[in-house]
TORZA-482196 format. One record per residue: z, x, y of N, C-alpha, C in turn; residue number from 0. Coordinates in steps of 0.05 Angstrom, whole numbers. Atoms other than C-alpha are relative to their C-alpha. Layout:
{{Z X Y} {Z X Y} {Z X Y} NUM}
...
***
This chain:
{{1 20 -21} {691 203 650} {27 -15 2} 0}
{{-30 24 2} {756 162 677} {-3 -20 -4} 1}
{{4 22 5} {769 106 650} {13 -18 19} 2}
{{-4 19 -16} {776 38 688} {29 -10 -13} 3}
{{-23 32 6} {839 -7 689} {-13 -13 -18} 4}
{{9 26 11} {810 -67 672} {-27 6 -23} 5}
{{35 5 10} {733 -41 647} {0 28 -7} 6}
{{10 -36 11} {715 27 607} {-30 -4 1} 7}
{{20 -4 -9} {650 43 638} {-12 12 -26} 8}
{{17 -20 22} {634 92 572} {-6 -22 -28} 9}
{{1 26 21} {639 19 525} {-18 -25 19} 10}
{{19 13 -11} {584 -27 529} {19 -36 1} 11}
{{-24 29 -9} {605 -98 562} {12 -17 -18} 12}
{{-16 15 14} {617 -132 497} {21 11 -17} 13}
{{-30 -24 5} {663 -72 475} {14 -14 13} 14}
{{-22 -1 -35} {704 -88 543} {5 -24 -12} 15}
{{-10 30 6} {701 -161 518} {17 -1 -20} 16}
{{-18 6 22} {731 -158 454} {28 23 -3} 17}
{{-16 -9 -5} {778 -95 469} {12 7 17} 18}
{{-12 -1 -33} {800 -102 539} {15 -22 -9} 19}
{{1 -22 -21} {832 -95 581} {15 27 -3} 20}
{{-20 -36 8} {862 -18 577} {11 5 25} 21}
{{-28 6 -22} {927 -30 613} {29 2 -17} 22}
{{-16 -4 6} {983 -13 604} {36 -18 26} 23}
{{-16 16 -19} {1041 -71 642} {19 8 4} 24}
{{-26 -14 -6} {1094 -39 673} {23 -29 -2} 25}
{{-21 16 -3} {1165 -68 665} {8 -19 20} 26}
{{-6 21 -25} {1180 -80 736} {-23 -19 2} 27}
{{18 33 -7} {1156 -149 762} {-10 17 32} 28}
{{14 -10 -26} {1107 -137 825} {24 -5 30} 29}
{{-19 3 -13} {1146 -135 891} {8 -29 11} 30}
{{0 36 -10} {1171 -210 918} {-9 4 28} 31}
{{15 2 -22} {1130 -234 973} {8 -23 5} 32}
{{-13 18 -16} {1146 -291 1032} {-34 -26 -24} 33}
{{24 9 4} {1104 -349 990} {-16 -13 25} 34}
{{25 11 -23} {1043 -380 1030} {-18 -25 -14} 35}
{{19 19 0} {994 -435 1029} {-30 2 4} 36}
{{22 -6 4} {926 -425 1003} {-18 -32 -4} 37}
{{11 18 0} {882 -482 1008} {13 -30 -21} 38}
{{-15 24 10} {935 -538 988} {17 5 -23} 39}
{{-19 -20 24} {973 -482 934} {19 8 15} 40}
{{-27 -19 -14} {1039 -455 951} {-7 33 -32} 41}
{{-2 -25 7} {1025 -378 927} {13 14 2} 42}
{{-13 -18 3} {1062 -315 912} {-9 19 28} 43}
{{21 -16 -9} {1004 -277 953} {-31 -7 1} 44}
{{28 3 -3} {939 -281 977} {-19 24 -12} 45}
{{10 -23 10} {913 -217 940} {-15 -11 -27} 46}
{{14 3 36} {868 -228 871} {-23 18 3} 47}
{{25 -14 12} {812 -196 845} {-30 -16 -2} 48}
{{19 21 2} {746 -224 849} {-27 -2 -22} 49}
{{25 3 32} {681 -254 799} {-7 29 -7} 50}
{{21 -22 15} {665 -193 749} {15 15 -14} 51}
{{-18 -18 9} {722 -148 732} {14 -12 -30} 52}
{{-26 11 16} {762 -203 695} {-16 -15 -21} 53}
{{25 12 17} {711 -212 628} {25 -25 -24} 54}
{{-19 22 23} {766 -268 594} {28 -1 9} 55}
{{-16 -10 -4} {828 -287 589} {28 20 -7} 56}
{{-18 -12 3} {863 -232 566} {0 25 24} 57}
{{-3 -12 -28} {838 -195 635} {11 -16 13} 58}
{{-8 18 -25} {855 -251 682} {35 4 -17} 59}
{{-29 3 9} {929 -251 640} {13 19 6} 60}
{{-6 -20 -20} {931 -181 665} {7 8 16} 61}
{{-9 4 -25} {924 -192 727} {16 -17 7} 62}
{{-27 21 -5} {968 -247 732} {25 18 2} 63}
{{-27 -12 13} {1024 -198 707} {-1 20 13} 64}
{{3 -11 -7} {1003 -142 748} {4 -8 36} 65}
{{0 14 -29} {1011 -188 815} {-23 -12 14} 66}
{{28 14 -15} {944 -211 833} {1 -25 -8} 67}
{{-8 26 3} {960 -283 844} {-20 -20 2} 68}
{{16 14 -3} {891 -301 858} {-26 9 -14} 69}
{{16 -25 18} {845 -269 808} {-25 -28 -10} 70}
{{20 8 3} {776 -295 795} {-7 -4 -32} 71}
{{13 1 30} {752 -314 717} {-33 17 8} 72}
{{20 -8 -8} {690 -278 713} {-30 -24 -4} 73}
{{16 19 -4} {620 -324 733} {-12 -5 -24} 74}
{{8 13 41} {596 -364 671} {-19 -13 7} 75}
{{22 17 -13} {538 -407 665} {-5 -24 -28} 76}
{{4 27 13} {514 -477 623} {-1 18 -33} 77}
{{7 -5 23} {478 -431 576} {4 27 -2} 78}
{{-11 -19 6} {493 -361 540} {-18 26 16} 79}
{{13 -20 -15} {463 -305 574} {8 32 -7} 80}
{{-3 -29 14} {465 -230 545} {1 19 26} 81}
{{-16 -22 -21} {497 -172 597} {-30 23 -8} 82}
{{12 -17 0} {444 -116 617} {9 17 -22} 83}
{{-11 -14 16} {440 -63 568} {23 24 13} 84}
{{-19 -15 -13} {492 -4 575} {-17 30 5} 85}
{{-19 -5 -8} {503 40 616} {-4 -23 17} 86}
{{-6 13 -19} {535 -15 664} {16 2 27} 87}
{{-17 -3 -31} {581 12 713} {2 39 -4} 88}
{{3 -28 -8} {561 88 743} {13 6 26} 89}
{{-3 1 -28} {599 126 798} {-19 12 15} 90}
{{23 -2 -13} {552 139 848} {12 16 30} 91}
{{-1 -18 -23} {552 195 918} {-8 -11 25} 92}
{{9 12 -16} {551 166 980} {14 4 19} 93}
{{-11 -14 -26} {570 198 1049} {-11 -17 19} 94}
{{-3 13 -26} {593 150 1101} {-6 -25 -12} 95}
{{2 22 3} {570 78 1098} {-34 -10 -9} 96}
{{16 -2 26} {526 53 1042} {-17 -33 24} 97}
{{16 25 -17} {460 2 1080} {-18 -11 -24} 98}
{{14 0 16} {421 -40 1045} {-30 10 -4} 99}
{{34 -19 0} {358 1 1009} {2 18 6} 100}
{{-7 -19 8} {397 60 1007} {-10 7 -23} 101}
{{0 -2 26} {378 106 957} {26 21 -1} 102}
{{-25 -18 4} {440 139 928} {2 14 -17} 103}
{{8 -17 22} {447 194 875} {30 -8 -16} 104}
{{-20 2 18} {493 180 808} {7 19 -10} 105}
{{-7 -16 2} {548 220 791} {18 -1 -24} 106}
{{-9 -2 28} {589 229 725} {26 -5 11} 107}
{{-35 9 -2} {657 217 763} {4 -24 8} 108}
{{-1 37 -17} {683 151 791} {26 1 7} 109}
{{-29 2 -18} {728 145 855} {-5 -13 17} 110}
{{-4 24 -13} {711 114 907} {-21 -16 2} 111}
{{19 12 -5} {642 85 901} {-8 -12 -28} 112}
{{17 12 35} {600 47 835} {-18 -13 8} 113}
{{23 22 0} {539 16 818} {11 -12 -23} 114}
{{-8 22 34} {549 -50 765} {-32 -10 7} 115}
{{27 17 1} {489 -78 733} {17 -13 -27} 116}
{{-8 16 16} {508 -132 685} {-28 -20 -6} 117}
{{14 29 -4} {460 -192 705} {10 -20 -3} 118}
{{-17 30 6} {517 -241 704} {-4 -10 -27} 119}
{{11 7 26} {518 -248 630} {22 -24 -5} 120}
{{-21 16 12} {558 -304 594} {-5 -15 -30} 121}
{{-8 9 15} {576 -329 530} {-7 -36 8} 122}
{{15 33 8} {555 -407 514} {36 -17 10} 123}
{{-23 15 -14} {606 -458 541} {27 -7 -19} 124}
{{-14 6 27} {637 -470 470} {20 22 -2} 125}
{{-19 -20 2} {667 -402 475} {8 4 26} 126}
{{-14 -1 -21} {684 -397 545} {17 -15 18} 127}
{{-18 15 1} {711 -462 553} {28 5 0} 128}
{{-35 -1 2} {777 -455 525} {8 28 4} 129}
{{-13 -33 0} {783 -384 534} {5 1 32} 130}
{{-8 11 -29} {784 -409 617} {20 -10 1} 131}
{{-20 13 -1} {824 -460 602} {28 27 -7} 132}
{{-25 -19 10} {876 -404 563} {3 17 27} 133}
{{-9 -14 -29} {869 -365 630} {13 -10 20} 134}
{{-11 18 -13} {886 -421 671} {29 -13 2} 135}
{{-34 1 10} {947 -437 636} {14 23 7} 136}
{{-18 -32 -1} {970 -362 641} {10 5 25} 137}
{{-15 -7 -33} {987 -367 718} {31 -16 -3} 138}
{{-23 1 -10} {1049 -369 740} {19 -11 20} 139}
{{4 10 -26} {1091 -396 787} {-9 11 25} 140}
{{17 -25 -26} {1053 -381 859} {-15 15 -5} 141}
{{21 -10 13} {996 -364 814} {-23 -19 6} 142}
{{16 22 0} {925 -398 820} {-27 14 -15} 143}
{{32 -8 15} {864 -381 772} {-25 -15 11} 144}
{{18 11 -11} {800 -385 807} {-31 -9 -22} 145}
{{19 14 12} {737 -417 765} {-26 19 10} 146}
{{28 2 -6} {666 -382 785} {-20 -4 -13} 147}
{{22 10 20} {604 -402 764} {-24 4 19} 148}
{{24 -5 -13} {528 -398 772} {-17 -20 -20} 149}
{{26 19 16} {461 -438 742} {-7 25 -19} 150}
{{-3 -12 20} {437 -416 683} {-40 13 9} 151}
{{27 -11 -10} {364 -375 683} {-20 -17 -7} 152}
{{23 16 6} {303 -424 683} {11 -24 10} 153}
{{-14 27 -11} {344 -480 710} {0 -3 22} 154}
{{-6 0 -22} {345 -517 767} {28 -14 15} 155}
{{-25 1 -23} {400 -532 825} {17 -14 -10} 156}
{{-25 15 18} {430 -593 780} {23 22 -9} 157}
{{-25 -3 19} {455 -542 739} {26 14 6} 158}
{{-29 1 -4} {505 -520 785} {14 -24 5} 159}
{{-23 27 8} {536 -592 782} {7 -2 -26} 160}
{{1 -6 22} {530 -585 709} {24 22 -7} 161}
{{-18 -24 -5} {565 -518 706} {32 6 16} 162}
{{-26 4 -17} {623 -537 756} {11 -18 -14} 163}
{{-21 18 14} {639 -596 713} {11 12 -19} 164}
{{1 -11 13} {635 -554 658} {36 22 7} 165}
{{-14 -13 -18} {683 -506 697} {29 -20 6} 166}
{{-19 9 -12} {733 -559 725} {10 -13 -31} 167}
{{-13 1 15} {744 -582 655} {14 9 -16} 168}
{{-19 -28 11} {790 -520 633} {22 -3 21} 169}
{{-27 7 -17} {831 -545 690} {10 24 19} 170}
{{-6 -19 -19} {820 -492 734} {-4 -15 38} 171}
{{-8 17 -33} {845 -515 813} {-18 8 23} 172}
{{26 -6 -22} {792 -481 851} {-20 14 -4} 173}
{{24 -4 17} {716 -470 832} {-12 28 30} 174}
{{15 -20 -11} {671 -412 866} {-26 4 -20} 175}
{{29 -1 12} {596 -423 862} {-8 29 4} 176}
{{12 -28 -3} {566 -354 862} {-27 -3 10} 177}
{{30 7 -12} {505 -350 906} {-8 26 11} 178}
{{13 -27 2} {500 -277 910} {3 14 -15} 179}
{{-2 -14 21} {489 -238 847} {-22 19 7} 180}
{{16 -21 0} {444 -175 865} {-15 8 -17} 181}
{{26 -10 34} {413 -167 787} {-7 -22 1} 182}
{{19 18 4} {384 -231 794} {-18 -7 17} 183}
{{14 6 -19} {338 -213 851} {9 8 30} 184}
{{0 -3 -23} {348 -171 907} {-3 -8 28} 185}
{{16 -5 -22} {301 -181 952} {8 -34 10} 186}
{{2 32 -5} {307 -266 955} {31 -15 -17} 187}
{{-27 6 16} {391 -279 936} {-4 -25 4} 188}
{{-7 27 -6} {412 -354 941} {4 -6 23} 189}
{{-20 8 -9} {456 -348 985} {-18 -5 34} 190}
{{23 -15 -19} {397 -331 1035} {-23 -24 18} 191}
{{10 24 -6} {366 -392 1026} {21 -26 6} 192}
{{-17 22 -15} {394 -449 1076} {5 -37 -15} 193}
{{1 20 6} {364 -502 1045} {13 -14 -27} 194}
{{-5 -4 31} {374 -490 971} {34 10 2} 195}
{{-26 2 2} {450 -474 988} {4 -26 5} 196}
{{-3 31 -4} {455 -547 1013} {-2 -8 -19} 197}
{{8 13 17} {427 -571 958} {19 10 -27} 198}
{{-16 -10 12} {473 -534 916} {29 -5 -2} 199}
{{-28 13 -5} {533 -560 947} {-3 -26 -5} 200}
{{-2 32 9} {514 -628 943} {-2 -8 -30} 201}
{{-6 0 32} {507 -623 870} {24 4 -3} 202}
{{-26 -6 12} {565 -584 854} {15 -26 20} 203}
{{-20 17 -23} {602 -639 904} {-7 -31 -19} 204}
{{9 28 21} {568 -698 855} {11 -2 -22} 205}
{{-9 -8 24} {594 -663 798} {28 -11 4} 206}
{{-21 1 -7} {658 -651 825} {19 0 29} 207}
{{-19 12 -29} {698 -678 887} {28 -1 10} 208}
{{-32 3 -1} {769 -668 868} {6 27 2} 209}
{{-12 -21 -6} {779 -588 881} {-4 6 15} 210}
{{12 -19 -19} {774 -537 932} {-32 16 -13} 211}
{{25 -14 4} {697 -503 935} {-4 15 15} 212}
{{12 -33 -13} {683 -432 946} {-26 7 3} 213}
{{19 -4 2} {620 -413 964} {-4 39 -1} 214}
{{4 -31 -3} {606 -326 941} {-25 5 13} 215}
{{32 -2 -15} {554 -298 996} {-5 26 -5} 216}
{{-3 -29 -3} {536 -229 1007} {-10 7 28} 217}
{{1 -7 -23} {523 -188 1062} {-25 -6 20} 218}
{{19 12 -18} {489 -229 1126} {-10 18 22} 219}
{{9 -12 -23} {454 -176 1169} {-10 -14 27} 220}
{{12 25 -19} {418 -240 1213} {27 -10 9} 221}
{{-27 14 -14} {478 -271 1262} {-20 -30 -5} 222}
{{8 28 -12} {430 -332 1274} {4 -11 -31} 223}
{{8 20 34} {421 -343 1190} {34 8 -13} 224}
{{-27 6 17} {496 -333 1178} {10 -28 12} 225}
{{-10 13 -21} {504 -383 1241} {-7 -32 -20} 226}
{{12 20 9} {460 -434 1206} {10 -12 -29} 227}
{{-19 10 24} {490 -428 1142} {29 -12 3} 228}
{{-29 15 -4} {560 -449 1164} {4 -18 12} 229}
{{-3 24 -19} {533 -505 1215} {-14 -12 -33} 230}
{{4 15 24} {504 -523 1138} {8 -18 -7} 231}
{{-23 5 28} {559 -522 1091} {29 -6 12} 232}
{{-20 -3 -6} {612 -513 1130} {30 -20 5} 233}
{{-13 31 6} {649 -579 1131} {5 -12 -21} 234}
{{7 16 25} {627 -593 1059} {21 23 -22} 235}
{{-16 -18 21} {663 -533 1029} {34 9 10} 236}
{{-35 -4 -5} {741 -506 1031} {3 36 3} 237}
{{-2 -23 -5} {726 -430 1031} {-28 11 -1} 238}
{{22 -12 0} {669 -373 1040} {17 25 -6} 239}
{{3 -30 -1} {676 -308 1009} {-26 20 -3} 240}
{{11 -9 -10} {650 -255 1023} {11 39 1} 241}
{{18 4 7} {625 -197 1008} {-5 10 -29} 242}
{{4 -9 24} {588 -179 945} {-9 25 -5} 243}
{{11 -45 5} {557 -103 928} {-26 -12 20} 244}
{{17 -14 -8} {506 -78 972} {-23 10 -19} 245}
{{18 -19 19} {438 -63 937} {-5 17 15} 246}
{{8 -20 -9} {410 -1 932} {-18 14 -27} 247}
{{21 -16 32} {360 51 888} {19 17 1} 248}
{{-24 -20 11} {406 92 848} {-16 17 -23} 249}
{{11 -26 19} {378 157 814} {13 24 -5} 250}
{{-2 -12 8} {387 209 776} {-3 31 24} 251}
{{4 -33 -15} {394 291 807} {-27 0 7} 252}
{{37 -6 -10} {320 291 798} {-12 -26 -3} 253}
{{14 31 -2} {302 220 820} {-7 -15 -20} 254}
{{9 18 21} {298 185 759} {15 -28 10} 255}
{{-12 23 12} {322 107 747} {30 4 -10} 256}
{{-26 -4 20} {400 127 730} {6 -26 -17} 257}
{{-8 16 22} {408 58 696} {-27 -11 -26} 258}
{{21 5 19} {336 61 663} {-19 -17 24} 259}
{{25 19 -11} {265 31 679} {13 -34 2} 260}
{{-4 39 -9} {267 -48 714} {22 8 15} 261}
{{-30 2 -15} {344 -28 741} {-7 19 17} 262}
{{8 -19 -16} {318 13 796} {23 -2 26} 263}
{{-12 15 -24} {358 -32 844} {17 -10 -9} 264}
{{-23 15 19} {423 -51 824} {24 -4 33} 265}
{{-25 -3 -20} {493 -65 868} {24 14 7} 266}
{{-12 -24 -7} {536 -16 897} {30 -15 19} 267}
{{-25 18 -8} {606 -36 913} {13 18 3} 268}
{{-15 -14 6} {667 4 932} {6 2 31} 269}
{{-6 -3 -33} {687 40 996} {-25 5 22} 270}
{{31 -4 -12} {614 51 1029} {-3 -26 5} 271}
{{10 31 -3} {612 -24 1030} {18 -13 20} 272}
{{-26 13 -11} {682 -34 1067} {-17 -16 32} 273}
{{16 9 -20} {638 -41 1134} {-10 -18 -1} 274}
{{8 31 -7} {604 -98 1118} {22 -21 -15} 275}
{{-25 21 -12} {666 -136 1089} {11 -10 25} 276}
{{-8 -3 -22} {701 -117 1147} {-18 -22 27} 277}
{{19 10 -25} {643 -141 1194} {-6 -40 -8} 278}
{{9 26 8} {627 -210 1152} {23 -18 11} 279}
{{-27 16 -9} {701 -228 1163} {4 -6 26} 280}
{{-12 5 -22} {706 -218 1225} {-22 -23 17} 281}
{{24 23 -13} {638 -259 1243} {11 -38 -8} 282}
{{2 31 11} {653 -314 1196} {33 -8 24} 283}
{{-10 9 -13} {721 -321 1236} {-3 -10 26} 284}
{{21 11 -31} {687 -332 1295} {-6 -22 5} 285}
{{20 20 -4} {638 -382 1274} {19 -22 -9} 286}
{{-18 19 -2} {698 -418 1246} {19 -13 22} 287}
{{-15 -8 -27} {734 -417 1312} {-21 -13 10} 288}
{{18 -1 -17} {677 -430 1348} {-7 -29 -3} 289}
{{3 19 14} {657 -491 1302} {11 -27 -5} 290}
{{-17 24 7} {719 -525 1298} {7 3 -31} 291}
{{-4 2 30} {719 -511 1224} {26 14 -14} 292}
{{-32 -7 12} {785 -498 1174} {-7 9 -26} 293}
{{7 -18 33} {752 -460 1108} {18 29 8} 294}
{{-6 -26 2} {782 -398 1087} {-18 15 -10} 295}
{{13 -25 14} {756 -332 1078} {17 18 -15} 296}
{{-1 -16 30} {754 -297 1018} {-7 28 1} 297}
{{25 -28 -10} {743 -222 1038} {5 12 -24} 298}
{{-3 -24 16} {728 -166 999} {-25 17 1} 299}
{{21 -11 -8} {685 -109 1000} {15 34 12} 300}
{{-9 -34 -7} {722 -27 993} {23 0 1} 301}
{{-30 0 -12} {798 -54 996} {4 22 -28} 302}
{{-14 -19 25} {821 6 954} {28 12 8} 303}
{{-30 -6 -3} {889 16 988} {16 -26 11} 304}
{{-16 17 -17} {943 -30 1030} {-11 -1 26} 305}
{{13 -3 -31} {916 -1 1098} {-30 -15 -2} 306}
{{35 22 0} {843 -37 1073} {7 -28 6} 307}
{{2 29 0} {878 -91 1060} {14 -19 26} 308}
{{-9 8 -34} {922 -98 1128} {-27 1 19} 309}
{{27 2 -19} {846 -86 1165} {-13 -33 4} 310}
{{22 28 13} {816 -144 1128} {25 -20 14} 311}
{{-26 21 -12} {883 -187 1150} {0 -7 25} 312}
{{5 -6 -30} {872 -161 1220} {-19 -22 6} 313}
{{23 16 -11} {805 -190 1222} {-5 -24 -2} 314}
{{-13 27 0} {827 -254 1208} {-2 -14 -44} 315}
{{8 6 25} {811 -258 1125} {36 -10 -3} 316}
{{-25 22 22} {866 -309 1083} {-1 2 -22} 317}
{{-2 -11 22} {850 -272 1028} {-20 30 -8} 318}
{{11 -26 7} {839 -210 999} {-6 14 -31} 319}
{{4 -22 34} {808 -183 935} {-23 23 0} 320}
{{2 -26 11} {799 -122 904} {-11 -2 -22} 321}
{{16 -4 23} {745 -104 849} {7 31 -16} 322}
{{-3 -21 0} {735 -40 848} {25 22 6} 323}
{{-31 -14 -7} {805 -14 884} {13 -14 -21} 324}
{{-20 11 15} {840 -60 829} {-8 19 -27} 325}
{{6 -19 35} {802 -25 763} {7 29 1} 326}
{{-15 -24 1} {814 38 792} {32 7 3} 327}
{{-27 -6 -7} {886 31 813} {12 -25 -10} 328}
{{-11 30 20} {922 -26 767} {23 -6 22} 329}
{{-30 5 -22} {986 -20 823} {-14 -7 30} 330}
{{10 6 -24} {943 -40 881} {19 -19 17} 331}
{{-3 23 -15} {965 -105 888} {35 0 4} 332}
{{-18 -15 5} {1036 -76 880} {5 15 26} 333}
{{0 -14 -23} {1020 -26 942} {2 -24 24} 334}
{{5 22 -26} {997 -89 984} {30 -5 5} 335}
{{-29 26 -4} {1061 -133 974} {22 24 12} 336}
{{-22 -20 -22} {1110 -64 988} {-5 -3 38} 337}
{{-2 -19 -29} {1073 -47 1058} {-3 -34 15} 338}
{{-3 27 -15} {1065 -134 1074} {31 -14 14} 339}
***
C-alpha cells in the first residue's frame, strides 16, 4: 500500500501520533508569494490543510515548512476520546462524482479517492494543550495556525464554549468549530441543525470574543437550509468552510463492511467530492453578496492539483485547503504558489 505524506494508512492512528509525520523537508523554501490579508493576518498564502491530517505539532510544523501557511491543528475536544479502531483510512473506487449514500467498493491502492473513519478522537486537554500551543508558535512569518474544535460525547452545547476557551488558550489566532464530522452521525450532522448552530455560536462567542470564528459545514444539498443558515450565523462569525467528506457505504469485492461491523457508513473525501466543494463555494458566495455579508470561505473538497485550486479561486473561495491532495502530494502547496 502507498504510504501517505503526513498519515501511513497501514499504522493505526496512535502509531501516526507518536511517529509521524513520514516526510521528508526539502531544502528549497516553498516558492515566494505576493502576501495577502486573511481575516485581519497579513499571510504568505491562503493555501493550508484542513481539521484531520495534522494529528500534533510535529504535523502542523510540517506543514508550516512545506508552505501551507494556513494549516488546521487537528479537532480536539474538553475530554479524551479514543480514534476508531484500525483500519482508518482505505482507498476506495469511484467513477465520476461520489453522492451522498453512495455505495462504493474498497480498493488496496490510494490515489485519488479515501474513506477516513476516525470518530474525531482526542487526547485529554493536559496533553493537547501545550502541544497546540508548540504548534502555534511554529508559524512563521505570513504563517497562521488554525485552532479546531468540537464538544465532547455526552455533552451539551456549553461545551463548545468550554472547548474554544480551552483552544484560544494555546494562543492560537483563529478557532474553527467543527459542526460536521460524518462518524458522529450521518444521517442528523450539526451543522444541519439551524437552531443548535445558533446556539453554538453564542456559546463559543461567550467563551470567546477576541478571535476570528470558523464555522466547518458539510455538504448543503437544500438552497433554502444553506440560505437560513447564513441569514443565522452569518454576521456572528468571520468565516464558513466548507466542505467536509461525503458519506457513503463502503464495501468489500463481495459486499462486506470494508472498515468492519457499525462502520458501514463512513466519509469519503478526495476527488469524487470536488463537485460539491466547488458548488458550496460558489453558493455560499452568493448568499454573501446577496446578504451584504464579509466572512470568508474556507473551501475544500478534491483540490489535488493547482488547476483545483485556481477553480476553487474562480468561484470566489479566500481560501484553499487540501487534505487529501496534501498527504498524497507533500509539494502541492509548492505547485499552487509556482502556477499563482
Amino acid at each position: 500500500m502507498k504510504k501517505f505524506y503526513f498519515y501511513d494508512p497501514s499504522l493505526t492512528y496512535e502509531e501516526n501520533y507518536e511517529r509521524g509525520p513520514f516526510v521528508d523537508i526539502p531544502k528549497s523554501p516553498p516558492p515566494a508569494t505576493k502576501p495577502r490579508e486573511f481575516l485581519g493576518f497579513r499571510v504568505n498564502s491562503t493555501i493550508g490543510i484542513p481539521a484531520g491530517p495534522l494529528l500534533n505539532a510535529n504535523f502542523v510544523e510540517a506543514a508550516l515548512a512545506l508552505g501551507y501557511d494556513l494549516p488546521v491543528y487537528k479537532t480536539v475536544r474538553s475530554r479524551a476520546q479514543k480514534s476508531n479502531s484500525w483500519p482508518n483510512i482505505i482507498g476506495v473506487e469511484i467513477d465520476g462524482q461520489l453522492r451522498n449514500g453512495d455505495t462504493v467498493r474498497a480498493v488496496d491502492t490510494i490515489d485519488q479517492n479515501i474513506t477516513n473513519s476516525f470518530g474525531v478522537p482526542s487526547f485529554e486537554p493536559e496533553i493537547w494543550q501545550p502541544d497546540m500551543k508548540k504548534a502555534v508558535q511554529a508559524a512563521g512569518d505570513g504563517q497562521v495556525v488554525i485552532g479546531s474544535f468540537q464538544w465532547s460525547s455526552g455533552q451539551g452545547i456549553e461545551d463548545y464554549g468550554v472547548t474554544a476557551r480551552l483552544v484560544a488558550e494555546t494562543g492560537a489566532k483563529i478557532i474553527e468549530a467543527n459542526l460536521s464530522c460524518p462518524n458522529e452521525g450521518t444521517a442528523n450532522l450539526l451543522c444541519f441543525d439551524i437552531d443548535r448552530v445558533t446556539a453554538v455560536v453564542k456559546a463559543v462567542r461567550s467563551a470567546v470574543s477576541d478571535r476570528p470564528l470558523i464555522l466547518k459545514l458539510a455538504y448543503f444539498a437544500d438552497d433554502n437550509a444553506l440560505r437560513r443558515l447564513v441569514e443565522a450565523v452569518g454576521r456572528n462569525v468571520q468565516g464558513l468552510a466548507a466542505v467536509n467528506t461525503i458519506p457513503a457505504r463502503v464495501v468489500t469485492a463481495d459486499g462486506q463492511p470494508a472498515l468492519g461491523e457499525g462502520r458501514e457508513i463512513s466519509g469519503v473525501c478526495g476527488q469524487a467530492i470536488k463537485w460539491a466543494g466547488l458548488d458550496m463555494t460558489e453558493r455560499l458566495k452568493n448568499l454573501r453578496a446577496e446578504l451584504g455579508l464579509d466572512f470568508v470561505i474556507m473551501a475544500s473538497g478534491g483540490i489535488m492539483n493547482a488547476g483545483d485550486a485556481k477553480e476553487y479561486y474562480d468561484r470566489g473561495a479566500d481560501a484553499v485547503m487540501s487534505a487529501t491532495g496534501a498527504m498524497i502530494d507533500p509539494m502541492l502547496a509548492h505547485q499552487i504558489k509556482e502556477k499563482s
